[in-house]
C-alpha positions, 0 to 999 in steps of 0.5 A, a space after each residue: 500500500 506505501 509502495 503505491 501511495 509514493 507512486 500517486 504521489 510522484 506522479 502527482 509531483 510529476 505532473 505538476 513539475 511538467 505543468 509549471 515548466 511548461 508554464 514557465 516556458 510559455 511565460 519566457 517566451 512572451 517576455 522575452 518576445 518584448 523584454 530581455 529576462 534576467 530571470 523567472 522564478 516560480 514558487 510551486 507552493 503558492 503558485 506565483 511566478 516572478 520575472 525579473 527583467 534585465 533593464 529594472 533596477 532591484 527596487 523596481 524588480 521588488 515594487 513589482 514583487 510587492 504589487 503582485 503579492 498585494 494583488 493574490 491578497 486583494 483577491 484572497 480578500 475578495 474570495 473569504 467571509 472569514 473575519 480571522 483570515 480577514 484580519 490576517 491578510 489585511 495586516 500581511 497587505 499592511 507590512 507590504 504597504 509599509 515597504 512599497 511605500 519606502 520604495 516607491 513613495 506611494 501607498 500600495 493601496 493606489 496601486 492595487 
């Protein structure tokens, strides 16, 4: 039974490595056809997918990190009737506020 337990599970993993790397190979192919990468990193826990451009500087790579996660939060808010996970993802949305606007001088609420 364990033996065919880790079987389903690699080929879960499997799949799952074959649809991100596809993913990740179409993304890098729009980019590239418009902009030069320096890289793409995905995050296969979460599901987020970062491209880092080659002409931005590190902060404007990191405003743009920060946008994205304000934006899967925004969403996150939209989807939950949870007054606990309400909580939660509005003071995750604030720390992110609180260094968008170091970097880019601006609340991130404007943005988002």
């Amino acid at each position: 039974m364990r033996t065919e337990s880790k079987e389903v599970v690699g080929d879960i993993v499997d799949e799952v490595i074959n649809v991100v790397s596809g993913y990740e190979k179409q993304l890098r192919e729009l980019a590239e056809a418009n902009y030069p990468l320096t890289e793409i990193r995905v995050n296969l826990e979460s599901g987020q997918v970062f491209v880092v451009w080659k002409d931005y500087s590190e902060e404007e790579n990191r405003i743009a990190e920060l946008t994205q996660k304000a934006l899967e939060i925004k969403k996150k808010l939209e989807e939950t009737t949870d007054e606990v996970q309400n909580a939660v993802l509005m003071a995750e949305l604030g720390k992110i506020n609180e260094e968008y606007v170091k970097l880019a001088g601006t609340p991130i609420y404007e943005v988002i």
